[in-house]
N, CA, C and O of each residue as an XYZ file, in Angstrom:
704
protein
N    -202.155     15.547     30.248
C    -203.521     15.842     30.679
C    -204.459     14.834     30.007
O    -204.218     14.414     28.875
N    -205.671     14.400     30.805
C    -206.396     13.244     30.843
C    -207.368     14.375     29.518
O    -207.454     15.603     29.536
N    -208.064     13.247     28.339
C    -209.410     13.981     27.934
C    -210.545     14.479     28.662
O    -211.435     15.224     28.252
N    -210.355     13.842     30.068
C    -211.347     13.916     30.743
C    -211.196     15.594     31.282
O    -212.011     16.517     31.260
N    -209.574     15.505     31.833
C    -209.317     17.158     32.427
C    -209.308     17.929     31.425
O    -209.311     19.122     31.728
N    -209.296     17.610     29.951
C    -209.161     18.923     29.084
C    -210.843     19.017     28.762
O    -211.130     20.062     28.179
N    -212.006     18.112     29.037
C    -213.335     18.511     28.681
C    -213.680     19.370     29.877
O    -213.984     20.557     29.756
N    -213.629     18.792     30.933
C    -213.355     19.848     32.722
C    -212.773     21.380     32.221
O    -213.232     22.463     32.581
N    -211.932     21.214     31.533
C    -211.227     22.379     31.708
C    -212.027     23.385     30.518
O    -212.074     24.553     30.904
N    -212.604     23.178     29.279
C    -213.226     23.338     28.356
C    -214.615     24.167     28.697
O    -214.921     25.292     28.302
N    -215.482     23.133     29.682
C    -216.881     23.240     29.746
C    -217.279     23.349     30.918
O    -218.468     23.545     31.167
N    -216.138     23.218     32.066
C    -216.639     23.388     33.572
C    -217.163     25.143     34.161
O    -217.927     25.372     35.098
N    -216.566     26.031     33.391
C    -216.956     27.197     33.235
C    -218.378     27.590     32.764
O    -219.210     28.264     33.371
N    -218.463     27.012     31.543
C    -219.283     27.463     30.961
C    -220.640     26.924     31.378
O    -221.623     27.665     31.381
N    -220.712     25.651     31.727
C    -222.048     25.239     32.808
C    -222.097     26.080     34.127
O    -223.128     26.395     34.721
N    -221.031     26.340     34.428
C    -221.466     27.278     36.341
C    -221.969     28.005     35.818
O    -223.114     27.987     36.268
N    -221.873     28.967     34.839
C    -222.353     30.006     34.235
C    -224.127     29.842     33.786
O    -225.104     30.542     34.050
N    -223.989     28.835     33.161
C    -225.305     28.082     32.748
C    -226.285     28.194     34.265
O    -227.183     28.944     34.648
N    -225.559     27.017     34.845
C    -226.303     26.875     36.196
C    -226.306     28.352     36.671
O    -227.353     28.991     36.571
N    -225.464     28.788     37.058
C    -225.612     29.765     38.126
C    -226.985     30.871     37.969
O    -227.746     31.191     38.883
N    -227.044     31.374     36.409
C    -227.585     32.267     35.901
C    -229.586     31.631     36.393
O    -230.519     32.364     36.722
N    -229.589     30.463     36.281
C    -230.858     29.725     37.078
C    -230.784     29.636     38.333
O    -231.543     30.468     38.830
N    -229.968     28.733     39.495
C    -229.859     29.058     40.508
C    -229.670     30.067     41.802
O    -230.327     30.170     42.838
N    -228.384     30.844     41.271
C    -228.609     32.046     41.489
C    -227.597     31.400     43.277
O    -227.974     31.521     44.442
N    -227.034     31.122     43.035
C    -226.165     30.005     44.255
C    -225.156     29.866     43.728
O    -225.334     29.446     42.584
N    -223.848     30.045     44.043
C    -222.633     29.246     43.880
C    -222.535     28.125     44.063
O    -222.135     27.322     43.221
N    -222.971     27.792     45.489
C    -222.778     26.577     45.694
C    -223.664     25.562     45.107
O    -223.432     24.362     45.252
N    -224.590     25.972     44.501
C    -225.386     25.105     43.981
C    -225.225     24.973     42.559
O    -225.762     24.051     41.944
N    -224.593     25.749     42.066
C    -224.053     25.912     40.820
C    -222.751     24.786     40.791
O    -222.409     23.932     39.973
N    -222.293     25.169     41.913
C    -220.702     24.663     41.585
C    -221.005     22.899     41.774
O    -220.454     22.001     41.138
N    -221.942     22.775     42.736
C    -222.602     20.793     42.855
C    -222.700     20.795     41.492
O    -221.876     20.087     40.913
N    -223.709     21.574     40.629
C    -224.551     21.028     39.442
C    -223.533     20.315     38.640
O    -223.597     19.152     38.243
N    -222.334     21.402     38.409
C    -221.132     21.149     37.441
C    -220.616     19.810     37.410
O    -220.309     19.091     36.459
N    -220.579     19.579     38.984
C    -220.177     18.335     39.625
C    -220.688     17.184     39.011
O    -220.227     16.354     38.228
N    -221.733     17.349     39.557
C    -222.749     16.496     38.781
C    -223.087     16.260     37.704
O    -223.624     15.161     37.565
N    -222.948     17.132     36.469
C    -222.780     17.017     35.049
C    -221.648     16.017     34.888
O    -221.767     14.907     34.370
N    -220.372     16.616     35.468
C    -219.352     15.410     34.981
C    -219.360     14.212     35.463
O    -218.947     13.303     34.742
N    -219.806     13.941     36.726
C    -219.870     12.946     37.344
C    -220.787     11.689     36.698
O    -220.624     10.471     36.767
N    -221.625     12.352     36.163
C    -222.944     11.506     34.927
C    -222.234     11.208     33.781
O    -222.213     10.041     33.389
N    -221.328     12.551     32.855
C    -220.537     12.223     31.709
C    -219.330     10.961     31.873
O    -218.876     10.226     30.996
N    -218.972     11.027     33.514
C    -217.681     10.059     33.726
C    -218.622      8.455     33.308
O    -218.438      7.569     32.474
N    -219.947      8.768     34.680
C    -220.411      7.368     34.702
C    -221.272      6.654     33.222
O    -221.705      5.502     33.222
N    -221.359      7.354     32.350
C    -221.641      7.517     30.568
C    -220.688      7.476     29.809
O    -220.940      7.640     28.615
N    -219.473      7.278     30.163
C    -218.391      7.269     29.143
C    -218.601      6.496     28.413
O    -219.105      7.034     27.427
N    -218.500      5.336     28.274
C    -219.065      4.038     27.524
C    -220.113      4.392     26.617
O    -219.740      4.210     25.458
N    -221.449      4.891     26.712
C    -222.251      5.068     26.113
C    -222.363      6.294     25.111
O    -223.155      6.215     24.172
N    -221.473      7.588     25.323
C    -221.488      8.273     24.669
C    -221.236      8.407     22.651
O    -220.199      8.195     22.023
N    -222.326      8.738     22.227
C    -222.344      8.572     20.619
C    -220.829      9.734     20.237
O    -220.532     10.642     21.013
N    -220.049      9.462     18.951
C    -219.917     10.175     18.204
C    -220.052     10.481     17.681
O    -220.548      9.727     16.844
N    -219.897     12.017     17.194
C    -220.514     12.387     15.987
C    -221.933     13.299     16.499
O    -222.544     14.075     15.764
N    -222.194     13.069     17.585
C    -223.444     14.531     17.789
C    -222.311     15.524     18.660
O    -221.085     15.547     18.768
N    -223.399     16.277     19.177
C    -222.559     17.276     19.853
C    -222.679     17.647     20.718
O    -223.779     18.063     21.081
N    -221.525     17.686     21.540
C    -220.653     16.706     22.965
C    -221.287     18.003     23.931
O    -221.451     17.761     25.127
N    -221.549     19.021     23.542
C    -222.032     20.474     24.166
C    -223.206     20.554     24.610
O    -223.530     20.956     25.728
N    -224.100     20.067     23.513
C    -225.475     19.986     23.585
C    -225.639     18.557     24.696
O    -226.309     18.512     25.727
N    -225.180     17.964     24.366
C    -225.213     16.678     25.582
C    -225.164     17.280     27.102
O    -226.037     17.351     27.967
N    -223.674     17.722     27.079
C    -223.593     18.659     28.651
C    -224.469     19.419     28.844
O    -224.674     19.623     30.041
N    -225.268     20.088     27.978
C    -226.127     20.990     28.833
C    -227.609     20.606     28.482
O    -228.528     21.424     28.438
N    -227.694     19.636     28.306
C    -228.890     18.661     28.006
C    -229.006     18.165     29.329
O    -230.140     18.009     29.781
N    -227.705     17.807     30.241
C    -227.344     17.233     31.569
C    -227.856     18.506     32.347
O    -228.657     18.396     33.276
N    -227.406     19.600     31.967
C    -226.993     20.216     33.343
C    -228.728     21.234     33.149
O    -229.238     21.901     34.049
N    -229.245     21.062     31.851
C    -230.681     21.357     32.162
C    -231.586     20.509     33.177
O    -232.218     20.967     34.129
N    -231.517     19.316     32.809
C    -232.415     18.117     33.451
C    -231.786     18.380     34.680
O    -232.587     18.259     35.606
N    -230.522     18.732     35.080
C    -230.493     18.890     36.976
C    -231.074     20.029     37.773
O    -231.499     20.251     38.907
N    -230.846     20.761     36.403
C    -231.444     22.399     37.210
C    -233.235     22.122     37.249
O    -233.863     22.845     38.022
N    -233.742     21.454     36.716
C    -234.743     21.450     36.772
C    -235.244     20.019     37.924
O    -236.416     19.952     38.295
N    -234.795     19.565     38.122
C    -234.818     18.867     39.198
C    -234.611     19.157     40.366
O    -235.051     18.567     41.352
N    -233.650     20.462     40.324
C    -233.425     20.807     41.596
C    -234.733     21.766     41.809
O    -235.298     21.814     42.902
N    -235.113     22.427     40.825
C    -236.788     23.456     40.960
C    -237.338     22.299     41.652
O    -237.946     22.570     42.688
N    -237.273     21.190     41.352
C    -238.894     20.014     41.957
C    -238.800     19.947     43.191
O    -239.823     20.081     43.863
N    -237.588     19.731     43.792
C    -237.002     19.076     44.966
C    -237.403     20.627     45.845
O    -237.884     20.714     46.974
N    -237.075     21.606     45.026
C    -237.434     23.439     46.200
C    -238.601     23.544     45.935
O    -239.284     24.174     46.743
N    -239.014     23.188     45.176
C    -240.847     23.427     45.343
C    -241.567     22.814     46.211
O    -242.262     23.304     47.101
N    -241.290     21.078     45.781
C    -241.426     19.876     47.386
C    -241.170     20.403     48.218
O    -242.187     20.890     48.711
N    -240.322     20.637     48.747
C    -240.038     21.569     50.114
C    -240.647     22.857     50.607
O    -240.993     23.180     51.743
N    -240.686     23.446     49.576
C    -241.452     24.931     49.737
C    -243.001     24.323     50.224
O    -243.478     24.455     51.351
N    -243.675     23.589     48.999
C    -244.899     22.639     49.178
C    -245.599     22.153     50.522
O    -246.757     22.031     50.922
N    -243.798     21.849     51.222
C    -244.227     20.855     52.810
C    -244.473     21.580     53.855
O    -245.187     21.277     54.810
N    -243.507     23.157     53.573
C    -243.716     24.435     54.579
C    -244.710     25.053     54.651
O    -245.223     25.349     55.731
N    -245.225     25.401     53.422
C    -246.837     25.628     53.144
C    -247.863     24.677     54.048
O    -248.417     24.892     55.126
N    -247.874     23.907     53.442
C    -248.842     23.053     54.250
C    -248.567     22.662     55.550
O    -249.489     22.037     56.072
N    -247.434     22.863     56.338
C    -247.223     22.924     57.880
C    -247.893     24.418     57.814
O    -248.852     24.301     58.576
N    -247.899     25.367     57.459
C    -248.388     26.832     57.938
C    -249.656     26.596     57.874
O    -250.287     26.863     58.897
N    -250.431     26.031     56.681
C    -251.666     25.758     56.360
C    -252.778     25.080     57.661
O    -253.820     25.372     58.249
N    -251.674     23.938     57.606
C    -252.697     23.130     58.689
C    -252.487     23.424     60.473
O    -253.074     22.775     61.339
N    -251.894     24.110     60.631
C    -251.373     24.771     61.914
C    -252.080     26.191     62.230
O    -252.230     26.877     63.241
N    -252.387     26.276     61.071
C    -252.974     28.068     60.830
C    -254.348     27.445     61.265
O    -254.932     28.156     62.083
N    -254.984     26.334     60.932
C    -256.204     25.935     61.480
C    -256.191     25.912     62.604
O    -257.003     26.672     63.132
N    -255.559     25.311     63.272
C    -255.506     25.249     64.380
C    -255.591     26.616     65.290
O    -256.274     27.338     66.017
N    -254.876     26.477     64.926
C    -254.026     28.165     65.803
C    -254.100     29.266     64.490
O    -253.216     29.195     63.637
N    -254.896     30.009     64.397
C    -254.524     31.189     63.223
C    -253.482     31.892     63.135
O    -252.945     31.988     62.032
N    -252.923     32.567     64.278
C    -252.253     33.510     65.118
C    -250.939     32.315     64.941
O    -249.954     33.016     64.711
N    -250.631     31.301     64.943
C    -249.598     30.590     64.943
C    -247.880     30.771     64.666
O    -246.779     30.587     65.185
N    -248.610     31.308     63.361
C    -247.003     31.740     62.675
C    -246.980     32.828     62.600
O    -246.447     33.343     61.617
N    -247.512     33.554     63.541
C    -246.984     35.234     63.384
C    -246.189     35.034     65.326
O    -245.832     36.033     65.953
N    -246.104     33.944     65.771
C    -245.373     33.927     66.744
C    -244.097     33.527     66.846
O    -243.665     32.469     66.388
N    -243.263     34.612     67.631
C    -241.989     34.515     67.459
C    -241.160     33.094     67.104
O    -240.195     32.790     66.401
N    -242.082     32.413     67.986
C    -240.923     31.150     68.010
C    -241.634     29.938     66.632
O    -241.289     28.771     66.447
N    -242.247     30.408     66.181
C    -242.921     29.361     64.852
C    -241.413     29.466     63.830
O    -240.718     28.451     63.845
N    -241.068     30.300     63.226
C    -239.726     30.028     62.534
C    -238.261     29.201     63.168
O    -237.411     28.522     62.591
N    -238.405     29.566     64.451
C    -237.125     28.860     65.382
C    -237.867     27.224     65.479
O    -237.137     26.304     65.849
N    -239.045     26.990     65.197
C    -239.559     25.573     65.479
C    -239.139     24.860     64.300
O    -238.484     23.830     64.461
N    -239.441     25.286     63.049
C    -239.238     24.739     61.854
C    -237.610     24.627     61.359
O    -237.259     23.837     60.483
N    -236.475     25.743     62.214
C    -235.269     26.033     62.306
C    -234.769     24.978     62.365
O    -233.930     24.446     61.638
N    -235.639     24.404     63.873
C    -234.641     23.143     65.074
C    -235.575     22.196     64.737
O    -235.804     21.416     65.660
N    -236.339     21.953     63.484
C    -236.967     20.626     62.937
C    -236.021     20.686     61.625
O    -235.583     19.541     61.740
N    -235.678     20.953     60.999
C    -234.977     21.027     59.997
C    -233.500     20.587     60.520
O    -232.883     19.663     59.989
N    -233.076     21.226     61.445
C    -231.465     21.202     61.992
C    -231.833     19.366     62.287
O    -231.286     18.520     61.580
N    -232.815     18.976     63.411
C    -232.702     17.880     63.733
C    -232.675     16.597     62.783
O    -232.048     15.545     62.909
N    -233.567     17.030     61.781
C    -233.447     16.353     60.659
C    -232.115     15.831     60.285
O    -231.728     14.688     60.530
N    -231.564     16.582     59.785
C    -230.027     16.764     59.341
C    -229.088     16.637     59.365
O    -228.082     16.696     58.658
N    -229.819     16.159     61.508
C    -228.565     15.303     61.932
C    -229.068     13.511     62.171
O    -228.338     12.611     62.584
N    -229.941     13.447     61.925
C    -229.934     11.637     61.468
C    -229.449     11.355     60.716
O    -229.233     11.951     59.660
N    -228.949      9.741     61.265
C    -228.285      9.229     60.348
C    -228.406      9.096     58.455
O    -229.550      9.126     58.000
N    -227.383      8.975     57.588
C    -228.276      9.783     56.311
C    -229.192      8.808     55.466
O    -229.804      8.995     54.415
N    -229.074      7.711     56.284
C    -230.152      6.435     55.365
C    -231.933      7.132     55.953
O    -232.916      7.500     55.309
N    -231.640      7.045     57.449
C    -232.639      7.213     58.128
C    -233.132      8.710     57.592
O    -234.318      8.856     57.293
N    -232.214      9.797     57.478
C    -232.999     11.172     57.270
C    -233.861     10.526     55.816
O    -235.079     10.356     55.758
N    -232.848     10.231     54.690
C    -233.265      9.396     53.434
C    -235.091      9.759     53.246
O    -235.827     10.582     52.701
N    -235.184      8.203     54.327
C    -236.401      7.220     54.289
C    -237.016      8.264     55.015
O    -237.994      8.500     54.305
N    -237.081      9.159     56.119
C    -238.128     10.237     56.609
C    -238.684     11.146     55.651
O    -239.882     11.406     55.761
N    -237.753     11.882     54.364
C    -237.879     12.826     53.951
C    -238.463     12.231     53.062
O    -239.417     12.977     52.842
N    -238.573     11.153     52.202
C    -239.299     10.078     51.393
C    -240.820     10.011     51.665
O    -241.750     10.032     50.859
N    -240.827      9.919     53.075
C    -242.274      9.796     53.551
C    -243.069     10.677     53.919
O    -244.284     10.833     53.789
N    -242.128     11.338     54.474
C    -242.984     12.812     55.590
C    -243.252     14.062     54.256
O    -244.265     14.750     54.123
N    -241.924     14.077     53.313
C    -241.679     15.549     52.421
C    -242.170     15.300     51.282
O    -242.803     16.135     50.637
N    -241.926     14.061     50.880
C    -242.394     13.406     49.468
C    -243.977     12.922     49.483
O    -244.923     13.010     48.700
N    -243.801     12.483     50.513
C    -245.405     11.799     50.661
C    -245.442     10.247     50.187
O    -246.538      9.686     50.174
N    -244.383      9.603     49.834
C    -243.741      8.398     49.438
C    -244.773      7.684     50.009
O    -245.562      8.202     50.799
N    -244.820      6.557     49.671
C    -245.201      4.907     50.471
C    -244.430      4.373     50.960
O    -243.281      4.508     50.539
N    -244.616      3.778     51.736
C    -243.346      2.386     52.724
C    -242.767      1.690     51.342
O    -241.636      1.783     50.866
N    -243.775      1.052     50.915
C    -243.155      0.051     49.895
C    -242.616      1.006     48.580
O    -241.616      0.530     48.043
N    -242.994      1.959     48.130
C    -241.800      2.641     47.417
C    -240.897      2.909     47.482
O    -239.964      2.698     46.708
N    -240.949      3.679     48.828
C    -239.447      3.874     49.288
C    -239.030      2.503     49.376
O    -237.922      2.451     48.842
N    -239.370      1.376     49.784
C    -238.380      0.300     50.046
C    -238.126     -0.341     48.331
O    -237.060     -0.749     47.870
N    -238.826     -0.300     47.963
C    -238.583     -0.584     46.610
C    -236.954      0.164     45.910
O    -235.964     -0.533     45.692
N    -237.008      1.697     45.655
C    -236.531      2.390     45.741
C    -234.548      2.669     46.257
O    -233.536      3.019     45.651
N    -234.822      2.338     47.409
C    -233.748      1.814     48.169
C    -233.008      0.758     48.274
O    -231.926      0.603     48.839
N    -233.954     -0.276     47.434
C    -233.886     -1.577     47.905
C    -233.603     -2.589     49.623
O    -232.758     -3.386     50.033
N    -234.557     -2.104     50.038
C    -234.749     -2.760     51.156
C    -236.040     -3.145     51.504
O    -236.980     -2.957     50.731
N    -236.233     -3.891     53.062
C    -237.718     -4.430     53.069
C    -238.497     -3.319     53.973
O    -238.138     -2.587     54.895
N    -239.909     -3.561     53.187
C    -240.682     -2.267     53.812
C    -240.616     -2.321     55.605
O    -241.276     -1.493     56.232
N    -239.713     -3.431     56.392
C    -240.098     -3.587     58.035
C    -238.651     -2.505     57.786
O    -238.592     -1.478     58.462
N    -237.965     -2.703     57.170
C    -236.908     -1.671     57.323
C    -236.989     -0.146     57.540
O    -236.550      0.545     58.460
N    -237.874      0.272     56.107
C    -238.080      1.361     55.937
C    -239.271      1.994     57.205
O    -239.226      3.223     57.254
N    -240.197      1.420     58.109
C    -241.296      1.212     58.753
C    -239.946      1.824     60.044
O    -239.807      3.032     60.232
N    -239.194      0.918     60.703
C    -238.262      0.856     61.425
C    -237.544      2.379     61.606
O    -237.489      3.012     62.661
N    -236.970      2.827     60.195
C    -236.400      3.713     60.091
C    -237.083      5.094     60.264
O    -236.488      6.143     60.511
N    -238.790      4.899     60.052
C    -239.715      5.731     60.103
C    -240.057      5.846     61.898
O    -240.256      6.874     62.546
N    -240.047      5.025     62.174
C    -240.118      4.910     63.733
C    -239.523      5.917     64.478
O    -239.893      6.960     65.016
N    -238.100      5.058     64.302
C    -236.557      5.794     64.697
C    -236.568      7.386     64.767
O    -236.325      8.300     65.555
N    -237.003      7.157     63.444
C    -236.901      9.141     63.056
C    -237.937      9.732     64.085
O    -237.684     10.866     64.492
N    -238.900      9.203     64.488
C    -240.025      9.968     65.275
C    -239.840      9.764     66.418
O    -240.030     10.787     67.075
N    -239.454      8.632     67.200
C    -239.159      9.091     67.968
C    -237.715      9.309     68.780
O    -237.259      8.803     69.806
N    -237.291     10.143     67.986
C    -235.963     10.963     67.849
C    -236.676     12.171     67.730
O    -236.873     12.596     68.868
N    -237.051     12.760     67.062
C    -237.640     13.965     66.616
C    -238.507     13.988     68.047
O    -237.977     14.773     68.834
N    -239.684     13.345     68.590
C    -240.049     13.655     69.606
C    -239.634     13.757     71.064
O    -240.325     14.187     71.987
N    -238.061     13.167     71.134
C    -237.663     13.233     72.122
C    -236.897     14.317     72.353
O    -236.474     14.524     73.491
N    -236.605     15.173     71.297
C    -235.564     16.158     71.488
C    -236.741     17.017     71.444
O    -236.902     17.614     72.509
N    -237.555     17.253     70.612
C    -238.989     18.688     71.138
C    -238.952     18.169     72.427
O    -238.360     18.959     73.163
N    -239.405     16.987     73.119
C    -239.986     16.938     74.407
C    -238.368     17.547     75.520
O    -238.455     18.211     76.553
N    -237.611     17.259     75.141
C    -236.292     18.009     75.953
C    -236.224     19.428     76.002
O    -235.856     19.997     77.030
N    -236.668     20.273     74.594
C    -236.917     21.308     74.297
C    -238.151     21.852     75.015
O    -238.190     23.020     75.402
N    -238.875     21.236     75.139
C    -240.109     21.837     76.037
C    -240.853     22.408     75.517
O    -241.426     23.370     76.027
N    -241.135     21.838     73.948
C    -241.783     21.850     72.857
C    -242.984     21.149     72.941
O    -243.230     19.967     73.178
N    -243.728     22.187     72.683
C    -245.577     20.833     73.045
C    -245.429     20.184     72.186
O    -244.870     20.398     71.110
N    -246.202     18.819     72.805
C    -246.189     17.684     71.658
C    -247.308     17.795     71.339
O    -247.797     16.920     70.624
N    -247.919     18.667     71.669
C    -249.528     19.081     70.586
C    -248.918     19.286     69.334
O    -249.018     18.393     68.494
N    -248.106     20.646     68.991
C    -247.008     20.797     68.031
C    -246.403     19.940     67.090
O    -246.499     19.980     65.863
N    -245.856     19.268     67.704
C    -245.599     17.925     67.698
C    -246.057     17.117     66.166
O    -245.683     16.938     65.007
N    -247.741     16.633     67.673
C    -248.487     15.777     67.184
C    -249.319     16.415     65.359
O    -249.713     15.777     64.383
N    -249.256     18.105     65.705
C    -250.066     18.696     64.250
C    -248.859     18.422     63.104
O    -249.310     18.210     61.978
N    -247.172     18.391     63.243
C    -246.676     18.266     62.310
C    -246.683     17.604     61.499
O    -246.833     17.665     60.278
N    -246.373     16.359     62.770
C    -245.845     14.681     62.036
C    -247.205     13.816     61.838
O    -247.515     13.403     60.721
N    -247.901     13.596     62.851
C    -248.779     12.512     63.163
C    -250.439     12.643     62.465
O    -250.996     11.675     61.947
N    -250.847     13.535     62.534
C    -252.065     14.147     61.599
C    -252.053     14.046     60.590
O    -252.970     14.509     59.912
């Protein structure tokens, strides 16, 4: 057995546990773990001896859990403010049946672009990013990231418009 499978085997428990007890997800628990070792693998080299190897791991697997709060709040953040600025519009909006099935099959569509392209949308549209950050970021050129922003919209508008989805709708999500 590798040191690597006897620290796995040691501490992979005891972080799901960690995580889970915050998340409150298996599956999101069971990524985090992932991800702890996956950072300790790509840190091997750098790791000190002589502190303690415990406090390190969950020094890791704090800084993810709390990253993952930023990333559900951002999101929570972007749903809000689609209800917000739609509620202007339309008050009555989201107490209509099909306002949750809209955000359902905007989310689903998302999800299925390609994953550079979802990337660079969710950068811009969820994050509120810049062209040139994100291209920075990515390392590519901002006609790229511009391109990819395109793509995504009108993709996204061609499948509402198949759906028979107003592009008033539409136009209050993305384009405003």
């Amino acid at each position: 057995m590798s040191a690597f499978e006897s620290l796995f085997g040691s501490y992979s428990q005891k972080l799901y546990r960690f995580s889970f007890a915050y998340l409150k997800s298996e599956t999101e628990a069971e990524d985090l773990v992932q991800e702890v070792f996956l950072k300790l693998w790509e840190n091997r080299a750098g790791l000190i001896t002589g502190t303690s190897f415990q406090s390190y791991l969950f020094t890791i697997a704090a800084n993810a859990i709390r990253k993952s709060f930023k990333k559900n709040v951002r999101l929570e953040k972007f749903r809000i403010d689609i209800f917000e600025f739609l509620s202007i519009e339309n008050p009555a909006l989201e107490d209509q049946p099909g306002f949750e099935t809209l955000l359902f099959k905007l989310d689903t569509l998302i999800s299925q672009m390609p994953v550079r392209r979802q990337e660079i949308f969710l950068k811009r549209k969820k994050e509120g990013k810049s062209v040139s950050t994100i291209a920075i970021e990515m390392g590519i050129t901002d006609k790229t990231v511009e391109n990819q922003i395109t793509e995504a919209m009108n993709y996204l508008r061609k499948a509402f418009r198949e759906d028979k989805i107003s592009g008033e709708i539409f136009f209050l999500l993305f384009i405003a």
